[in-house]
OpenMM code with the backbone's topology and positions (N, CA, C; nanometers):
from openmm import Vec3, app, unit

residues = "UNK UNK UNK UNK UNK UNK UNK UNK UNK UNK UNK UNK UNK UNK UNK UNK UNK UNK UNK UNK UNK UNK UNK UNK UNK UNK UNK UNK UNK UNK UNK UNK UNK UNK UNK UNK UNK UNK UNK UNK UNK UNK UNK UNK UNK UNK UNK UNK UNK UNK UNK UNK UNK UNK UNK UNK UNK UNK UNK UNK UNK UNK UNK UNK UNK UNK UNK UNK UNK UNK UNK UNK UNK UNK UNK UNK UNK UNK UNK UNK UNK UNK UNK UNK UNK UNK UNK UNK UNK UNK UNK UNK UNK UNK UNK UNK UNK UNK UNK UNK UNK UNK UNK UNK UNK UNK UNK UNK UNK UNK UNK UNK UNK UNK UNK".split()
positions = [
    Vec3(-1.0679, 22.1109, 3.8806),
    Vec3(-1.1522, 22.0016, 3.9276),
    Vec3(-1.1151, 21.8702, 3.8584),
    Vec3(-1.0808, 21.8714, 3.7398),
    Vec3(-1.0633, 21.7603, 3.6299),
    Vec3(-0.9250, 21.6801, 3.7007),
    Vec3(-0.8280, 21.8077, 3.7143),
    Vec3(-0.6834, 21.7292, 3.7501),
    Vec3(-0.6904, 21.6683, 3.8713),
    Vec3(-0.7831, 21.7306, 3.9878),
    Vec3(-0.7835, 21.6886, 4.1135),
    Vec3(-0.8594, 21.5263, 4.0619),
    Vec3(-0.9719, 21.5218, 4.0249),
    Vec3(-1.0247, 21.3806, 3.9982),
    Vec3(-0.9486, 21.2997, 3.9147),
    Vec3(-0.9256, 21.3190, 3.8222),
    Vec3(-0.7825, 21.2528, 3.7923),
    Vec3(-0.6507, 21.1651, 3.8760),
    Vec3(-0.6169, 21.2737, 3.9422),
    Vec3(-0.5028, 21.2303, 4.0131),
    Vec3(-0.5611, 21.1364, 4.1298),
    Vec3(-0.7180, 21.1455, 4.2036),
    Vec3(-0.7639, 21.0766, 4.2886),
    Vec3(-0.7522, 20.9216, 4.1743),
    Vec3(-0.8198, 20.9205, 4.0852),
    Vec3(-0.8129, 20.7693, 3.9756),
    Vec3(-0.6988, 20.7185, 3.9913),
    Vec3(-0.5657, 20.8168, 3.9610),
    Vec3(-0.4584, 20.7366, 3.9348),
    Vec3(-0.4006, 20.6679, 4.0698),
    Vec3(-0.4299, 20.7576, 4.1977),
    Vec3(-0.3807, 20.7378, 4.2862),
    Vec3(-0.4347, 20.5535, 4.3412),
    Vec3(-0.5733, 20.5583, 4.3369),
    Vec3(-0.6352, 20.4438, 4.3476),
    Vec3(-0.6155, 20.3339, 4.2248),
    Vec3(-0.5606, 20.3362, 4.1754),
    Vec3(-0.5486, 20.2558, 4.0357),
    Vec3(-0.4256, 20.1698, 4.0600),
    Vec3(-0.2725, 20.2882, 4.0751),
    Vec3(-0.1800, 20.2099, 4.1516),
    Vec3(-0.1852, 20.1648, 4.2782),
    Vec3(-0.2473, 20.2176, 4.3340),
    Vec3(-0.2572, 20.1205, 4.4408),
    Vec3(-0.2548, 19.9981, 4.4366),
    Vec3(-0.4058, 19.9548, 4.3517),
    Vec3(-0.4638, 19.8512, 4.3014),
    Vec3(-0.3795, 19.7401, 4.2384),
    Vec3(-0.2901, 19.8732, 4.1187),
    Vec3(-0.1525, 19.7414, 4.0561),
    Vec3(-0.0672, 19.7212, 4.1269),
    Vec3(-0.0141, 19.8231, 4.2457),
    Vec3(0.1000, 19.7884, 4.2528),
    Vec3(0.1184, 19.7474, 4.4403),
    Vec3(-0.0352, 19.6806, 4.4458),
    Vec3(-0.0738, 19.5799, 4.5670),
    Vec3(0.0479, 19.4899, 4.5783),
    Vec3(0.0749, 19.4927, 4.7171),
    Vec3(0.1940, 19.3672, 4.7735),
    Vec3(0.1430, 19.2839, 4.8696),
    Vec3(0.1341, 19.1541, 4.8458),
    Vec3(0.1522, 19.0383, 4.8765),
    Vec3(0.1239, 19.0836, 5.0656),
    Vec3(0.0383, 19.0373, 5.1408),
    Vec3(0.0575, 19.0917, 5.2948),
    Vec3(-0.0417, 18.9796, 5.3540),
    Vec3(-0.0194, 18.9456, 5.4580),
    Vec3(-0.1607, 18.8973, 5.5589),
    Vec3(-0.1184, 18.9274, 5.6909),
    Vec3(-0.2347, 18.8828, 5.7604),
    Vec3(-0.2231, 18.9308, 5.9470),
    Vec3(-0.2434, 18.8620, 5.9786),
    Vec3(-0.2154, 18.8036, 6.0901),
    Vec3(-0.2814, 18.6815, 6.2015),
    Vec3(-0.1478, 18.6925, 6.2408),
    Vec3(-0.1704, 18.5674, 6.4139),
    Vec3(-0.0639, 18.5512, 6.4652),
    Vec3(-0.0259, 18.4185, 6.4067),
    Vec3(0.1253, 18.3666, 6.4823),
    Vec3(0.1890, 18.2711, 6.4253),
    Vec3(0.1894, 18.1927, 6.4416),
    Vec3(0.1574, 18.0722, 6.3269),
    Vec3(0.0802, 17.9371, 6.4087),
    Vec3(0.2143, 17.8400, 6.4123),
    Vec3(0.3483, 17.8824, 6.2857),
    Vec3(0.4448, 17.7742, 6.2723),
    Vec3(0.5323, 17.8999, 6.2148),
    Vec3(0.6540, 17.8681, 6.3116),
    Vec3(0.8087, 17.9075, 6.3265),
    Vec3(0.9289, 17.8662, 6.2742),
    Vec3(0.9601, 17.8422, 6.1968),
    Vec3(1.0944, 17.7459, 6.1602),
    Vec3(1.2307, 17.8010, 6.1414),
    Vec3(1.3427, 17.7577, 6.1922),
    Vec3(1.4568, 17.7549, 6.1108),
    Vec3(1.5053, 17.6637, 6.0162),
    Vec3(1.5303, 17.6828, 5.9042),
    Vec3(1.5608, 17.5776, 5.8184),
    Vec3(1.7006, 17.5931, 5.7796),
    Vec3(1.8134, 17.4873, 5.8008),
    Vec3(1.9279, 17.4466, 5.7427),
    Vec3(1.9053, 17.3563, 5.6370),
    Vec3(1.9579, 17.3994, 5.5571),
    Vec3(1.9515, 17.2848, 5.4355),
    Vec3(2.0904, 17.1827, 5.4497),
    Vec3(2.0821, 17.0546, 5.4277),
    Vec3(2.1919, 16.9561, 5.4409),
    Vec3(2.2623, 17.0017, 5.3512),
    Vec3(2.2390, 17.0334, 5.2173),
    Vec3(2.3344, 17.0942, 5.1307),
    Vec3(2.4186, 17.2203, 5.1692),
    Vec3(2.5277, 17.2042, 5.1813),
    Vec3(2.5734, 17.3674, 5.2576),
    Vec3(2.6071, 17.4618, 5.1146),
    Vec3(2.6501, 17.4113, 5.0007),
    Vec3(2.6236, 17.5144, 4.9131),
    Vec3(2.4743, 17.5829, 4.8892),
    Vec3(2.3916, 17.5619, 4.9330),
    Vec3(2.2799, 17.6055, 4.8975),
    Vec3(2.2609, 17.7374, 4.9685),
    Vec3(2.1761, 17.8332, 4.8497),
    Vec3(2.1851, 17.9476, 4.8353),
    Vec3(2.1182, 18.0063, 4.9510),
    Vec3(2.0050, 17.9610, 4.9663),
    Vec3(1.8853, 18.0061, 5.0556),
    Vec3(1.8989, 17.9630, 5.1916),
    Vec3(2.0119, 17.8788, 5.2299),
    Vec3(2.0244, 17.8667, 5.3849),
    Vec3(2.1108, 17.9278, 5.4414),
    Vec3(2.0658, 17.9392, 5.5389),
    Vec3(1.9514, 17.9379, 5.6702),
    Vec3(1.8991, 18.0348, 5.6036),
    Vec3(1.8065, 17.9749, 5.6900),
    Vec3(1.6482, 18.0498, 5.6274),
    Vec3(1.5355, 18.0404, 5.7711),
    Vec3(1.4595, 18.1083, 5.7762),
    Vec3(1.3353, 18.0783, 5.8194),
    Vec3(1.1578, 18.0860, 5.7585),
    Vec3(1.1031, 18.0004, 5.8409),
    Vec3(0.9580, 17.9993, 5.7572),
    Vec3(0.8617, 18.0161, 5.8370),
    Vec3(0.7637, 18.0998, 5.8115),
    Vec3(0.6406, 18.1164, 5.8972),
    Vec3(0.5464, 18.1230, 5.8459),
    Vec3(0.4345, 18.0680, 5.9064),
    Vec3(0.3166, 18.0675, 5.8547),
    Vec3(0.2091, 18.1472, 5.9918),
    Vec3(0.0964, 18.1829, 5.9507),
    Vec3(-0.0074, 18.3087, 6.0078),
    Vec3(-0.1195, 18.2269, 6.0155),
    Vec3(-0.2022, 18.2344, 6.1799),
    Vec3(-0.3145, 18.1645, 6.1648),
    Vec3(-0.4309, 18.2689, 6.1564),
    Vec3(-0.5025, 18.3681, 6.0789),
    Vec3(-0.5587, 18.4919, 6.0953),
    Vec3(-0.6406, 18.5255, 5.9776),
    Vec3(-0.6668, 18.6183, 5.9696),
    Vec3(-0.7050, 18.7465, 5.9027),
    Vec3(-0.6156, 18.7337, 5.6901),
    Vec3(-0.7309, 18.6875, 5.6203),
    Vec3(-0.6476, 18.6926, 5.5056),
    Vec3(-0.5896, 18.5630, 5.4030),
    Vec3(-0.5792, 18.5184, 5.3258),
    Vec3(-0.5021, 18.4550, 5.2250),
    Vec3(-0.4043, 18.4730, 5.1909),
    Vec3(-0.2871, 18.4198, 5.1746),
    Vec3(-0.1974, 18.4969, 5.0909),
    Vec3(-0.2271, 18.4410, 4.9088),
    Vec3(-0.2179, 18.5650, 4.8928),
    Vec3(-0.2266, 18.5146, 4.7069),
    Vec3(-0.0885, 18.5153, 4.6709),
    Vec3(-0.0954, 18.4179, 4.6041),
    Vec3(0.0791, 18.3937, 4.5283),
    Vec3(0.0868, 18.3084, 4.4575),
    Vec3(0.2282, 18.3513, 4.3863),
    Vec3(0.2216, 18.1974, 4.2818),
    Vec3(0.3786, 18.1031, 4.2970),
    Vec3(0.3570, 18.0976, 4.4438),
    Vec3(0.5119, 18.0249, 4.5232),
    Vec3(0.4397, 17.8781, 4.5153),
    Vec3(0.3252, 17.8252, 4.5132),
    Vec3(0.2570, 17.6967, 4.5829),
    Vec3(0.2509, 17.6764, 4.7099),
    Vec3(0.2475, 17.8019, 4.7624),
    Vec3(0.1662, 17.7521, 4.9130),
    Vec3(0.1401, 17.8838, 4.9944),
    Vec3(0.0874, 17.8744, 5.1532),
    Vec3(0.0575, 17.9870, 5.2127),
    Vec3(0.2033, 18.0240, 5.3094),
    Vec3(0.2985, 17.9597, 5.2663),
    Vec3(0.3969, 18.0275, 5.3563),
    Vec3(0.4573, 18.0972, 5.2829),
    Vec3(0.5401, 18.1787, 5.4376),
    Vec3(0.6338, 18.2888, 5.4032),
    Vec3(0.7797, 18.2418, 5.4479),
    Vec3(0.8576, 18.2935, 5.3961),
    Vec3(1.0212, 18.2850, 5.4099),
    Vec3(1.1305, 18.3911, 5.4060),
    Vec3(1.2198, 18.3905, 5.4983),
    Vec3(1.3523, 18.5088, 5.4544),
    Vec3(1.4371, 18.4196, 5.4761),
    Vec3(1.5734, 18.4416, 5.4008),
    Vec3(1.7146, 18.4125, 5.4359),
    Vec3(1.7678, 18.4552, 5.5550),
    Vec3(1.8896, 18.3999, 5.6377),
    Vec3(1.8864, 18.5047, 5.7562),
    Vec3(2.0264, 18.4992, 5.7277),
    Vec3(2.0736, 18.5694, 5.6446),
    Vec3(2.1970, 18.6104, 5.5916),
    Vec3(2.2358, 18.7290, 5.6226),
    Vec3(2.1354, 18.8428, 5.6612),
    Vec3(2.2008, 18.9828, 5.6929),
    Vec3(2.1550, 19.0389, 5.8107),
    Vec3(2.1984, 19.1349, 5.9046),
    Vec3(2.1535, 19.1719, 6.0025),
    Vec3(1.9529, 19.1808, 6.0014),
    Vec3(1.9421, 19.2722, 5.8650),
    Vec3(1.8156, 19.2809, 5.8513),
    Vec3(1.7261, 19.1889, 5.8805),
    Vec3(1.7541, 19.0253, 5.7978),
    Vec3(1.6671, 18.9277, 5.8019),
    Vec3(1.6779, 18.8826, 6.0160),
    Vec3(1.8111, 18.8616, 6.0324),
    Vec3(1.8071, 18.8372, 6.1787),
    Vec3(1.7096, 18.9253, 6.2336),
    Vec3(1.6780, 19.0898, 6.2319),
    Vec3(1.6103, 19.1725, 6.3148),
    Vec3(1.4679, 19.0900, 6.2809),
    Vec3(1.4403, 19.0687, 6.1674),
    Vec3(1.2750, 19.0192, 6.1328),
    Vec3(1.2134, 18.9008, 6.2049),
    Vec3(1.3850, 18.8010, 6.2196),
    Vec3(1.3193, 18.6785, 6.2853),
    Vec3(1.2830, 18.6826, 6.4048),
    Vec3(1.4009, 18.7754, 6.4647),
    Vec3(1.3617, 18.8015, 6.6366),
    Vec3(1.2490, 18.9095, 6.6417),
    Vec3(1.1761, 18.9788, 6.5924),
    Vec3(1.0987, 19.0515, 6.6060),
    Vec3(0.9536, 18.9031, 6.5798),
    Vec3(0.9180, 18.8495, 6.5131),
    Vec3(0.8731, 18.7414, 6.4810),
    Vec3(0.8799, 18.6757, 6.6028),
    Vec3(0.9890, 18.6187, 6.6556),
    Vec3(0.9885, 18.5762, 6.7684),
    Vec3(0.9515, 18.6114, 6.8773),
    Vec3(0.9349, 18.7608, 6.8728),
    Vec3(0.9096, 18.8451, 7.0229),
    Vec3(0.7270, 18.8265, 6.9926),
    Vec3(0.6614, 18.9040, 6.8716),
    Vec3(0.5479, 18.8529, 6.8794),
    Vec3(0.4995, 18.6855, 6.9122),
    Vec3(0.5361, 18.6091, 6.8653),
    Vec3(0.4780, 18.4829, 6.9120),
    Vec3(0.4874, 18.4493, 7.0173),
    Vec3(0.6100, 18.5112, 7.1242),
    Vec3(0.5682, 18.5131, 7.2828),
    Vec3(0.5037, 18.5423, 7.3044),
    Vec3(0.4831, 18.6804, 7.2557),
    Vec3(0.3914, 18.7760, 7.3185),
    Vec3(0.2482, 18.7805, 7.2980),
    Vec3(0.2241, 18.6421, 7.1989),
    Vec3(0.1159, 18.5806, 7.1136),
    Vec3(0.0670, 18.7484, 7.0667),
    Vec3(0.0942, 18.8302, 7.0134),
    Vec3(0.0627, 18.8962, 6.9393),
    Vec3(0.0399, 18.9284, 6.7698),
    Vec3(-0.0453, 18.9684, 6.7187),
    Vec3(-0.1013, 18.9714, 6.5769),
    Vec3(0.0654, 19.0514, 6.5136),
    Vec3(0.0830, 18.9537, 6.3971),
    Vec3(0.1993, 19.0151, 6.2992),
    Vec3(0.1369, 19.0517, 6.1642),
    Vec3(0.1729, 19.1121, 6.0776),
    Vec3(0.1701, 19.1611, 5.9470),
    Vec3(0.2865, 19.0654, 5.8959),
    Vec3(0.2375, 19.0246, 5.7704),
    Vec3(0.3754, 19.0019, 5.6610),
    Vec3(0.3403, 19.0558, 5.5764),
    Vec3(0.4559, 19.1388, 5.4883),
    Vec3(0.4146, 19.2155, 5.3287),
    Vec3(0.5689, 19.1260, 5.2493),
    Vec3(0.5101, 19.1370, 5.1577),
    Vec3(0.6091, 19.0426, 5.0983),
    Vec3(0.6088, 19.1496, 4.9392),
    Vec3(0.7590, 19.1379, 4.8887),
    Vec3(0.7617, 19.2522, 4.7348),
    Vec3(0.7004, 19.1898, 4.6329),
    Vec3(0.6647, 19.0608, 4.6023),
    Vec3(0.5254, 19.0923, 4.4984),
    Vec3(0.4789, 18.9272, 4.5171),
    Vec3(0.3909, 18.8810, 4.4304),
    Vec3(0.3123, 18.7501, 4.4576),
    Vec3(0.4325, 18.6501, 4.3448),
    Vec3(0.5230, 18.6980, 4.2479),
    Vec3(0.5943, 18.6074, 4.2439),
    Vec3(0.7557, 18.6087, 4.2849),
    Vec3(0.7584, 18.6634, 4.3588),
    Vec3(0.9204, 18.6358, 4.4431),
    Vec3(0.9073, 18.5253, 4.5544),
    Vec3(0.9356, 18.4631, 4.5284),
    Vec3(0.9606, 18.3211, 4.6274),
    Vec3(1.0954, 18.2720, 4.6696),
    Vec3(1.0692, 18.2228, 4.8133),
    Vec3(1.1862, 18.1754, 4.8203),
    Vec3(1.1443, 18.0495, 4.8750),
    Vec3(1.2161, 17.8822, 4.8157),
    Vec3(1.1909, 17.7639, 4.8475),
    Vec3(1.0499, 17.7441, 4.8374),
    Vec3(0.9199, 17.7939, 4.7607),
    Vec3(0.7719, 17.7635, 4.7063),
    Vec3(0.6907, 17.8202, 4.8957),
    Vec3(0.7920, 17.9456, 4.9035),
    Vec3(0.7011, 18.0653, 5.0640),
    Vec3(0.7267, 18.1790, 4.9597),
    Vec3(0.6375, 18.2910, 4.9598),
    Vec3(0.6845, 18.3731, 4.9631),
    Vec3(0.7866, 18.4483, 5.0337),
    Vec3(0.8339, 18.5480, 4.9565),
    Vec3(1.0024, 18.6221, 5.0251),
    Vec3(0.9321, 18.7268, 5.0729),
    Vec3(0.9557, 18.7331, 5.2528),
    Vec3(0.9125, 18.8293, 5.3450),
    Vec3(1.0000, 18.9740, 5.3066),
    Vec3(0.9245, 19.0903, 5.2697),
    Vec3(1.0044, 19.2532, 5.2949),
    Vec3(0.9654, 19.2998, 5.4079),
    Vec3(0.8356, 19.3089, 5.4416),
    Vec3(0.8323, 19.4115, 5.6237),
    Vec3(0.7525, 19.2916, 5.7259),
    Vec3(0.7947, 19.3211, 5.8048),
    Vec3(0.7293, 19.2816, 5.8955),
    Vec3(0.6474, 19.4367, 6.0430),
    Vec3(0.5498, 19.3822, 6.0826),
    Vec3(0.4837, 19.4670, 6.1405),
    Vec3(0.4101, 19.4073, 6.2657),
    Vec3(0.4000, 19.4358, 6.3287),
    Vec3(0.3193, 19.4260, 6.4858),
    Vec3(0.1864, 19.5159, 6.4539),
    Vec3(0.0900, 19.4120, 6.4857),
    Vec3(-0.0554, 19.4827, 6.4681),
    Vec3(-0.1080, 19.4759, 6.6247),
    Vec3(-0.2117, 19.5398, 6.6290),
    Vec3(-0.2823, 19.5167, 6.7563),
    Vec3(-0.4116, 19.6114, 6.7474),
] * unit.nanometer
topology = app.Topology()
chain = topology.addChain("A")
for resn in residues:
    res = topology.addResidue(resn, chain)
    for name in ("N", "CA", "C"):
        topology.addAtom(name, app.Element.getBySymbol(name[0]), res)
């Protein structure tokens, strides 16, 4: 009985710490961003922001989100992003923790289609 309640504590505990960065709503602002600087690390990039469900807590200075679109991956996220805001449908962003930032957005990891 002890280990079972136990392991329920710990289970809820990490949770608790090891919470990631997420909100829902649909998408109120879309961006691609080129930076004029072409050495710069972080371009292209895109930025979105969520009109919905949630806060984002972070310590980037602001409520947006951001990915690089440097690898197939980030491309699949933007066009998936893109397909919801046609489709004016509710998105998820989870982002890997409240201080990974990219350009003062948080740095997008999943994206999700809610409904």
């Amino acid at each position: 009985m002890f280990n079972k309640l136990f392991f329920i504590c710990l289970v809820l505990t990490s949770h608790t710490v090891f919470a990631l960065p997420e909100q829902v709503g649909t998408i109120s602002f879309l961006q691609i961003h080129k930076s004029p600087n072409e050495s710069d690390p972080t371009s292209p990039r895109f930025i979105v922001n969520l009109a919905g469900d949630g806060v984002v807590e972070s310590n980037c200075g602001g409520n947006s989100w951001a990915s690089p679109l440097k690898t197939e991956a980030d491309r699949t996220m933007f066009s998936t992003l893109l397909a919801l805001q046609i489709a004016e449908k509710k998105v998820k962003l989870q982002g890997t923790n409240a201080n990974k930032c990219l350009s003062g957005a948080l740095l997008i990891r999943n994206v999700y289609s809610t409904w």
